[in-house]
Kinemage of the C-alpha trace (Angstrom):
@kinemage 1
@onewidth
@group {chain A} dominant
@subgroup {mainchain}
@vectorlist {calphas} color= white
{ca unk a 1} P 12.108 13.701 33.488
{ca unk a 2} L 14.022 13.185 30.210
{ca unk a 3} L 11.560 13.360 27.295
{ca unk a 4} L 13.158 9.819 25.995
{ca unk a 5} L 13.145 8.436 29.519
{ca unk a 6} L 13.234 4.499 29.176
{ca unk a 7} L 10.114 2.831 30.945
{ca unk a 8} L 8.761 -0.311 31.622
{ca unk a 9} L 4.969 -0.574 32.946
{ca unk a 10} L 3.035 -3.604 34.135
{ca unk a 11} L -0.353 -3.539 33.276
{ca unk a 12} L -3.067 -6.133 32.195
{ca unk a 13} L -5.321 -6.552 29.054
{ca unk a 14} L -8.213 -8.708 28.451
{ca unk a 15} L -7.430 -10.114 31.597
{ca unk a 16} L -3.802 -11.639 30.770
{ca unk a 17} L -0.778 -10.094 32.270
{ca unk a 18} L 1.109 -7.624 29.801
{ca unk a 19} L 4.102 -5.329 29.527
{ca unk a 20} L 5.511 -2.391 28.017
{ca unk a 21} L 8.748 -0.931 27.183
{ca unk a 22} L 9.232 2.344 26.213
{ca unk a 23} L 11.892 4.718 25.737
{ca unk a 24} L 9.383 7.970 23.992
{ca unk a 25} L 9.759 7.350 20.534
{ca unk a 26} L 9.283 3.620 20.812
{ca unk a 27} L 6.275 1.569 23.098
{ca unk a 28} L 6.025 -2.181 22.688
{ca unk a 29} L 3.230 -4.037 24.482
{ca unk a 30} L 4.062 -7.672 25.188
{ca unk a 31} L 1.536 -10.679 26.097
{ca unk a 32} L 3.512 -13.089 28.090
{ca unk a 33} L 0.807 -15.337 28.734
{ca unk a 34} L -0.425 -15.909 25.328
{ca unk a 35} L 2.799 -16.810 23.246
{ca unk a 36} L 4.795 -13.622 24.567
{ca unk a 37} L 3.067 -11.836 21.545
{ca unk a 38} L 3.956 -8.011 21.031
{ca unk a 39} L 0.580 -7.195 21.077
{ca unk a 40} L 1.592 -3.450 20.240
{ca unk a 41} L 4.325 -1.147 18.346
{ca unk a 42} L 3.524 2.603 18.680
{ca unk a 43} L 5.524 5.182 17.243
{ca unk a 44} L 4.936 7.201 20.342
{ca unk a 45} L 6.131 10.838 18.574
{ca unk a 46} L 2.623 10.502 16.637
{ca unk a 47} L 0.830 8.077 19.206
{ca unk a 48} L 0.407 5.754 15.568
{ca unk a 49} L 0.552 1.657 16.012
{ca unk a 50} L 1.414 -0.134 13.394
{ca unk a 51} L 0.199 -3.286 14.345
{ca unk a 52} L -2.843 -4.485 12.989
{ca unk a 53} L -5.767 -5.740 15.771
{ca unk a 54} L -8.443 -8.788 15.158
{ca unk a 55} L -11.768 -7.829 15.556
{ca unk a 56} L -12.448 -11.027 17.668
{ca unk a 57} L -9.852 -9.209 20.148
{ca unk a 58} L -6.828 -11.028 22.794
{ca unk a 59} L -8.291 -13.781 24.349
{ca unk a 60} L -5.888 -15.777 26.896
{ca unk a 61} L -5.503 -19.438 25.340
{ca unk a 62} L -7.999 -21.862 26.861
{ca unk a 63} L -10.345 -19.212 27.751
{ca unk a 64} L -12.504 -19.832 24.295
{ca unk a 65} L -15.119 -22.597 24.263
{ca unk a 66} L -13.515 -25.745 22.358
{ca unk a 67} L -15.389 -26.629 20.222
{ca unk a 68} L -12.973 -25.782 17.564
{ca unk a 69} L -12.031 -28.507 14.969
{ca unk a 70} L -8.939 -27.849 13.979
{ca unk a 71} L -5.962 -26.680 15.521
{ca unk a 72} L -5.669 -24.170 12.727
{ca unk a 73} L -9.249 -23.055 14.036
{ca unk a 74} L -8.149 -22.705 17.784
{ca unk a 75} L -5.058 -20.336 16.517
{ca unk a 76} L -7.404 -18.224 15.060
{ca unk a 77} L -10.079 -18.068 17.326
{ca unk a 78} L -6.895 -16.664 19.804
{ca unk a 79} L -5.445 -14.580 16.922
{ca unk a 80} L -5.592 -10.935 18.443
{ca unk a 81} L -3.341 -9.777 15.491
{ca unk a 82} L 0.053 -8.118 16.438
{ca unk a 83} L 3.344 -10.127 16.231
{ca unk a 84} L 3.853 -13.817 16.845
{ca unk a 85} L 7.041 -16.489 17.041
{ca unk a 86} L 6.111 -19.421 15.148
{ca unk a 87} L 8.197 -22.170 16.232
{ca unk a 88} L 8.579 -25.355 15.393
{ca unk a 89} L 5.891 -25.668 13.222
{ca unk a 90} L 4.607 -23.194 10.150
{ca unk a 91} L 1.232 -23.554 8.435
{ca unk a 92} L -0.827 -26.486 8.325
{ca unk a 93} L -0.466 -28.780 11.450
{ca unk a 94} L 1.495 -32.189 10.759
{ca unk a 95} L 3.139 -35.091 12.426
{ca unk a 96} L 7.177 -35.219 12.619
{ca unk a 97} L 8.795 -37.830 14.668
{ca unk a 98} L 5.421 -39.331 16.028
{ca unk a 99} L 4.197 -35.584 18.005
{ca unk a 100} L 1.452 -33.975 16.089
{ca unk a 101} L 2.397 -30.497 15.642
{ca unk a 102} L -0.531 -28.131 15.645
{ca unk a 103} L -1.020 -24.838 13.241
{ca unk a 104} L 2.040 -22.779 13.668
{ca unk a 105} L 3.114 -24.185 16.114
{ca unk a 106} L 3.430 -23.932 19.878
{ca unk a 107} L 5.385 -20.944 20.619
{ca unk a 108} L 2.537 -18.520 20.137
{ca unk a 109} L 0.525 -20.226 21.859
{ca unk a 110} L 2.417 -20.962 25.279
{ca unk a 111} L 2.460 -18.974 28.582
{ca unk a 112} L 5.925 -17.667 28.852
{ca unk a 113} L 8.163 -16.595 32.234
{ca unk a 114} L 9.675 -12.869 31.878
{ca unk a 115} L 12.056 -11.451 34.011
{ca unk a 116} L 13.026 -7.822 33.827
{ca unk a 117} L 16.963 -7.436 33.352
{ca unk a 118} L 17.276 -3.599 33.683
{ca unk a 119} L 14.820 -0.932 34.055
{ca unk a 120} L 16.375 2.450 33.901
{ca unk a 121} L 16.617 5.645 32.296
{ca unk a 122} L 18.793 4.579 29.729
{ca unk a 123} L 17.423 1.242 29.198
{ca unk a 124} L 14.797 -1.201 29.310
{ca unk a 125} L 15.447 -4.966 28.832
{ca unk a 126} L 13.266 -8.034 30.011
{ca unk a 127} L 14.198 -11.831 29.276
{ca unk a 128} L 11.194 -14.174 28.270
{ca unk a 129} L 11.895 -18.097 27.945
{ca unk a 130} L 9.874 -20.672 27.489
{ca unk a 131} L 9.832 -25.114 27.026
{ca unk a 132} L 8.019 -26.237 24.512
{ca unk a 133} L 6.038 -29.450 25.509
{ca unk a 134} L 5.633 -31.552 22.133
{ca unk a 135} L 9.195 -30.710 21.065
{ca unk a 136} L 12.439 -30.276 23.202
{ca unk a 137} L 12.843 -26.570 21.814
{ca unk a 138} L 13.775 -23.790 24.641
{ca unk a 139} L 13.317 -20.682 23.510
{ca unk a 140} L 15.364 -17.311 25.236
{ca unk a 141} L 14.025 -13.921 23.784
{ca unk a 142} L 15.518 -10.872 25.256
{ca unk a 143} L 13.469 -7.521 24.205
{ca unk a 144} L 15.348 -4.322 24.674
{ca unk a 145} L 14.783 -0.465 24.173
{ca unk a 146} L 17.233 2.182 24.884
{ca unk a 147} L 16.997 6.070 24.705
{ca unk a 148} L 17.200 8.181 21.655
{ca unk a 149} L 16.448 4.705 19.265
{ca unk a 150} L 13.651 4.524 17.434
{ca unk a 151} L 13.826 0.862 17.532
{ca unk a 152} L 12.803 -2.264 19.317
{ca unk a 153} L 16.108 -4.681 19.693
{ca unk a 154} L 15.049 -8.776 20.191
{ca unk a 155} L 17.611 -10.798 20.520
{ca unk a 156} L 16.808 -14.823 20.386
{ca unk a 157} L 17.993 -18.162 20.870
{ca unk a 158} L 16.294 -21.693 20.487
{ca unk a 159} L 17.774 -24.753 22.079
{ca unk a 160} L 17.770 -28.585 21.206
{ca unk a 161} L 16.904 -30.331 24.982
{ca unk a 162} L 16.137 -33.533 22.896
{ca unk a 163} L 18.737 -36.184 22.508
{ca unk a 164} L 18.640 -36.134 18.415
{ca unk a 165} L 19.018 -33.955 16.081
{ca unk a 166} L 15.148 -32.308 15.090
{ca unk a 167} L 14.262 -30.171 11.770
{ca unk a 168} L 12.171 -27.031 12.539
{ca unk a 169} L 10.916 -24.505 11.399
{ca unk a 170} L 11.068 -20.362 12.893
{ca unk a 171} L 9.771 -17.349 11.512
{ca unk a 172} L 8.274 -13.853 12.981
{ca unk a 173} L 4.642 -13.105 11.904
{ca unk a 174} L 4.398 -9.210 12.274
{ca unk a 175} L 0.756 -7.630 10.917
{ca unk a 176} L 0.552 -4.635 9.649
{ca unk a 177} L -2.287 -2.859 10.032
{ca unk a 178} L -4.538 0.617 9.724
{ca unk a 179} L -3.882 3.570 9.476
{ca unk a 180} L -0.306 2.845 8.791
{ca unk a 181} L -0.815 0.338 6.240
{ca unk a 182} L -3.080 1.882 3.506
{ca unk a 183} L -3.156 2.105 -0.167
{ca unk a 184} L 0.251 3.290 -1.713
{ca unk a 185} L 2.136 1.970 1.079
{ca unk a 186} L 5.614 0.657 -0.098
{ca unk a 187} L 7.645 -2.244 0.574
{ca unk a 188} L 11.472 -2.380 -0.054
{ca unk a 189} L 12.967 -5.519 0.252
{ca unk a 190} L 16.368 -6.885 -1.590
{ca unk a 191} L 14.744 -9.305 -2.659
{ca unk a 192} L 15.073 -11.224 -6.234
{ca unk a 193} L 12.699 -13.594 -6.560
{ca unk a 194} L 8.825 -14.291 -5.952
{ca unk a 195} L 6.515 -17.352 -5.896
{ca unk a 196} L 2.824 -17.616 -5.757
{ca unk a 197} L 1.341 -20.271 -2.948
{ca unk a 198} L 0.800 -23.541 -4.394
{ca unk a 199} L -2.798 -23.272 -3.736
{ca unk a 200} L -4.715 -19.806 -3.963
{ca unk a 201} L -5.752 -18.836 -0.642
{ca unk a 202} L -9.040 -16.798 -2.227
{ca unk a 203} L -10.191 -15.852 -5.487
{ca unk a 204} L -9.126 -12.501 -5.449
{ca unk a 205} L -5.529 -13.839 -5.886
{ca unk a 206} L -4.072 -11.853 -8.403
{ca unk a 207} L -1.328 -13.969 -9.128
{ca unk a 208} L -2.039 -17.560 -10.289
{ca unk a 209} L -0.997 -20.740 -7.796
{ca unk a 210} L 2.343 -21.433 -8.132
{ca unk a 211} L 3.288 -18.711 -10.276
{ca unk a 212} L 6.999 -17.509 -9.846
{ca unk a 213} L 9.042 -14.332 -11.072
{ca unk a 214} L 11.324 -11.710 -10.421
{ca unk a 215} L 10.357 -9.606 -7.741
{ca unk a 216} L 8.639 -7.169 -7.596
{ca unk a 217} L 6.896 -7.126 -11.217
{ca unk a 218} L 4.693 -10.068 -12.177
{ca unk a 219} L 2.177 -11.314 -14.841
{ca unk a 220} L -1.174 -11.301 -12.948
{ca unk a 221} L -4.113 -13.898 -13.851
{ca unk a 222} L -5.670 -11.540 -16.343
{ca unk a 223} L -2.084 -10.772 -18.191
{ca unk a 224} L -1.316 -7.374 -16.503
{ca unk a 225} L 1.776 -6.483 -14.706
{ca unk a 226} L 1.496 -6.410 -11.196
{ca unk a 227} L 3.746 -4.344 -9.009
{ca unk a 228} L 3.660 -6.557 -5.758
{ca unk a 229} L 5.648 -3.919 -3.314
{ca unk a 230} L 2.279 -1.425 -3.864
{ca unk a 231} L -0.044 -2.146 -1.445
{ca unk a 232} L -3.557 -1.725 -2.800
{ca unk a 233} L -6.407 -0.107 -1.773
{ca unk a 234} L -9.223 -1.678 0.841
{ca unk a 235} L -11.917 -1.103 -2.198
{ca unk a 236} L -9.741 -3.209 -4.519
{ca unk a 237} L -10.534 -6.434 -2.255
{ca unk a 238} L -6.854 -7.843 -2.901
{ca unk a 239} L -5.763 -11.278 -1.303
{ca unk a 240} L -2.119 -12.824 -1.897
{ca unk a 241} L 0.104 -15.262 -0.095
{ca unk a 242} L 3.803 -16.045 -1.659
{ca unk a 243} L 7.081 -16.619 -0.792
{ca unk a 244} L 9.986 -14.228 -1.258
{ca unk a 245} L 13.586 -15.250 -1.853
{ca unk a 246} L 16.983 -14.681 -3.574
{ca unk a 247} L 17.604 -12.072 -0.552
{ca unk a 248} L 20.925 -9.671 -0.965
{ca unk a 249} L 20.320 -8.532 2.816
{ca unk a 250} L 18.029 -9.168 5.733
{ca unk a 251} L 15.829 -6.030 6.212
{ca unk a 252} L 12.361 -4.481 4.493
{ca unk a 253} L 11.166 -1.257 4.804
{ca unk a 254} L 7.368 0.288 4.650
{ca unk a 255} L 6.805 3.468 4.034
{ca unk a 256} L 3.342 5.358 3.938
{ca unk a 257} L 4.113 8.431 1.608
{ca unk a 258} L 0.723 9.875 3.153
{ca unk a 259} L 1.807 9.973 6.391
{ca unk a 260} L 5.679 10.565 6.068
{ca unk a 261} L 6.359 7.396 7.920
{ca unk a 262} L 7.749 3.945 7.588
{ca unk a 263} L 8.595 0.881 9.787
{ca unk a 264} L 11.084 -1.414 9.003
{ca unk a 265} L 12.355 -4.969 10.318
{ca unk a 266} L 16.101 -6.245 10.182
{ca unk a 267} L 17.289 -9.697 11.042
{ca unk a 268} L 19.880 -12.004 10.039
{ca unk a 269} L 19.849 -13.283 6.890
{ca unk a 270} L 21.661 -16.918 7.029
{ca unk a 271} L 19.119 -17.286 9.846
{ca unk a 272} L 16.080 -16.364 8.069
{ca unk a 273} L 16.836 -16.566 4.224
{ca unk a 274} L 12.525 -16.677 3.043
{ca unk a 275} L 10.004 -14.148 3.527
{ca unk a 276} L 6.517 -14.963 3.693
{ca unk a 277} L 4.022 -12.520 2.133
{ca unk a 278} L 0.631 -12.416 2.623
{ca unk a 279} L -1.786 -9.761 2.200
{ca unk a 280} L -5.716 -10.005 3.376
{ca unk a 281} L -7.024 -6.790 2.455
{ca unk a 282} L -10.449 -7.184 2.694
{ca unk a 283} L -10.327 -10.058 -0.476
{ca unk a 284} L -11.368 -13.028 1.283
{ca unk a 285} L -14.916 -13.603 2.362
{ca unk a 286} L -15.943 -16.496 4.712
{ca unk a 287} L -14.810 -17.136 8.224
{ca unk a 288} L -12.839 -16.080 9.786
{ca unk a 289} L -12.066 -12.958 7.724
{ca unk a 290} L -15.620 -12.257 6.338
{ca unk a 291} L -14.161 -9.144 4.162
{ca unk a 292} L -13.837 -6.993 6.891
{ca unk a 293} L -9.854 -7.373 7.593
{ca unk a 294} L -7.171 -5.047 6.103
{ca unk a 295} L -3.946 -6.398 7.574
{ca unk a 296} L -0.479 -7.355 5.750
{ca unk a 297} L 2.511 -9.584 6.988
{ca unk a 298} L 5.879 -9.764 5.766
{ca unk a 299} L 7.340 -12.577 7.563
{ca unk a 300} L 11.210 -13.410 8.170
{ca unk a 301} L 10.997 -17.438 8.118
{ca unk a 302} L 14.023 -20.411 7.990
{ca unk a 303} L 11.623 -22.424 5.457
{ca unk a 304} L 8.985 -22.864 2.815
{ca unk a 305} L 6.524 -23.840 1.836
{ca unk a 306} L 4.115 -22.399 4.764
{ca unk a 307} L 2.346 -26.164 4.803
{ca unk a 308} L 3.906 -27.752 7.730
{ca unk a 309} L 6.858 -28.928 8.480
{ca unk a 310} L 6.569 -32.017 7.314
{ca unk a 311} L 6.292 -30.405 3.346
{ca unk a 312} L 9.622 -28.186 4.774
{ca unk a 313} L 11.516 -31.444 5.441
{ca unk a 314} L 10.664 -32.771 1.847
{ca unk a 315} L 11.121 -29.135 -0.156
{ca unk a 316} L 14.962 -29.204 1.857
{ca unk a 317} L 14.302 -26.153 3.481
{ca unk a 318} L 13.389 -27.096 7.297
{ca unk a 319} L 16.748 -26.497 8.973
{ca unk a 320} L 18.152 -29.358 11.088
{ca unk a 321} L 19.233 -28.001 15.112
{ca unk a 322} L 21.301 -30.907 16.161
{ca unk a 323} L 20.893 -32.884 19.885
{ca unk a 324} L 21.951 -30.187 22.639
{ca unk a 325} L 22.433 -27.036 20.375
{ca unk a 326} L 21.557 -23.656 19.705
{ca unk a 327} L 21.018 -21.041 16.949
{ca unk a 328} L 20.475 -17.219 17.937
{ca unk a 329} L 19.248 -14.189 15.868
{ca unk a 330} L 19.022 -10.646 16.566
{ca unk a 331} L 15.994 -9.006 15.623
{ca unk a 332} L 15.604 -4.969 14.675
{ca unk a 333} L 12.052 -3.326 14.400
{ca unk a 334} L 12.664 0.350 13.699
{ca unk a 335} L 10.414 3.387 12.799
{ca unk a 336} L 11.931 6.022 10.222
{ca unk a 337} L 10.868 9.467 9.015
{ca unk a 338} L 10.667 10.237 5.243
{ca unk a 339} L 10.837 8.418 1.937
{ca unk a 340} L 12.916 5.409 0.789
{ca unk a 341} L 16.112 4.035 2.735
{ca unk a 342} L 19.115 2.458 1.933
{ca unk a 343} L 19.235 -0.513 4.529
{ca unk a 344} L 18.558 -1.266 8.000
{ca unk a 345} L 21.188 -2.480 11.045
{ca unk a 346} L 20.695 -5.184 13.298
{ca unk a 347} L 21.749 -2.202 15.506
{ca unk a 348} L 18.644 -0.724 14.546
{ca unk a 349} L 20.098 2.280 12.472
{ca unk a 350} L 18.422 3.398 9.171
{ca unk a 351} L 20.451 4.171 6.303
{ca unk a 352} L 18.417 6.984 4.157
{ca unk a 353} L 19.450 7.651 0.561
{ca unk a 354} L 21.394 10.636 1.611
{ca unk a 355} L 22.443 9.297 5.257
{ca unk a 356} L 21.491 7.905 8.700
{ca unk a 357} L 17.534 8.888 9.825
């Protein structure tokens, strides 16, 4: 067999039905019964995941006790860590057009139908859909991997079922995670402009609420300059949650100079124009994180601020899909060896400094 042989396995964790596609450099492990998460994303040449894991652990939705009391609760008690689609709803739960819209949403929460397009040598593709139930939103991911890429192609599109035109909001909520993310990780990002969260998440903010700058340098509580695309250390007990904006491209890159290795994410940027940045390394005490979780996000979103929609619709940033529309977006998660890059394709090529990687 081919050593970059394209694969797809059926298999099942924590009980709930899951998949993975795989091509040898590339494995991505997909929930379809609890929001179609990718649950995994291994750099198979060094068996390394870079997705970060809960340690509460996958848990099908309904299968925990309710007794929580907020719908922001009941996402997190189902939050296994990983990758979800947050759709139409980001942040706190609101009401829009009379349908109370829970804590991020439905879409990562729902059981979604797969079908596998082509499973061959070559290539591995598999459609996933689902209908959201408080809003008319359909939602058609295809996931592909193909042989010799490095890279993990989605390609997306949401539909307006409803008769009237509906404001949403859609981002990607990928969680980095040990031993890829460490101290001295990097993040590149074309990115001009920064803004603290309204409200600090946790006093070991270092940048005040509401604070905004040019990225990636900004004055910190205490006065000093803080470098935000250095991830710190687990011992320095850092939390943050902003907004990035001002974008001259849609892609980031992380590298870990430790381990040679970085993972980046491309998407398109009329589609996605924010990034959401939050960081929980071990700097927030209390449930549900009890400073025992290392994990980073770097989140391609249509809107801000990450309060609801509602707050979206009044800050002019909640996009408007009109009665019996669509809007699609192609999605590239891609591994890289070495330092610092120059961009990253939708195609799921990486541009070094000195040529393609």
């Amino acid at each position: 067999m081919p050593e970059h042989c394209c694969k797809l396995r059926e298999h099942t964790i924590a009980g709930m039905r899951a998949l993975t596609l795989s091509n040898g450099l590339v494995a991505a492990t997909v929930l379809p019964e609890k929001g179609a998460d990718i649950y995994s994303l291994v750099y198979e040449p060094r068996s390394l995941d870079v997705l970060w894991k809960s340690p509460w652990g996958p848990r099908r939705p309904g299968s925990v006790v309710a007794t929580a009391p907020t719908s922001e609760a009941a996402w997190l008690d189902h939050y296994e860590g990983g990758w979800q689609e947050i759709l139409p709803n980001g942040g706190d739960a609101c009401e829009y057009r009379g349908a109370a819209l829970s804590f991020h949403g439905e879409a990562s929460l729902a059981s979604w139908d797969y079908t596998a397009r082509q499973n061959s040598g070559t290539a591995v593709e598999v459609d996933f859909t689902v209908q959201l139930a408080r809003s008319p939103f359909l939602v058609r991911r295809t996931m592909r991997v193909e042989g010799g890429l490095a890279a993990l192609l989605i390609d997306e599109r949401i539909e307006n079922r409803g008769e009237e035109d509906l404001h949403y909001m859609w981002g990607h909520h990928p969680a980095l995670g040990a031993p890829f993310l460490s101290g001295g990780c990097r993040l590149q990002v074309p990115a001009r402009h920064f803004e603290a969260h309204d409200v600090e998440i946790a006093p070991a903010c270092r940048i005040g609420a509401g604070v905004r700058g040019h990225w990636p340098e900004l004055e910190s509580k205490n006065g000093h300059n803080v470098d935000l695309s250095v991830v710190p250390d687990a011992r320095d007990r850092v939390t943050e949650f902003g907004y990035l904006s001002g974008l001259d491209a849609g892609w980031y890159g992380f590298t870990n100079p430790a381990l040679g290795l970085g993972f980046g994410l491309a998407w398109p940027g009329e589609v996605f124009p924010y990034l959401w940045f939050w960081q929980e390394l071990r700097g927030s005490f209390g449930y549900p994180w009890y400073g025992r979780c290392y994990v980073m996000a770097v989140e391609p979103f249509t809107s801000i601020p990450g309060v609801g929609l509602a707050k979206a619709v009044e800050r002019g940033t909640a996009p408007v899909l009109a009665a019996g529309s669509g809007v699609g977006a192609r999605l590239a998660a891609v591994f890289f060896e070495g330092g610092e890059i120059e961009s990253i394709g939708l195609d799921g090529v990486v541009q070094a400094r000195k040529g393609p990687v």
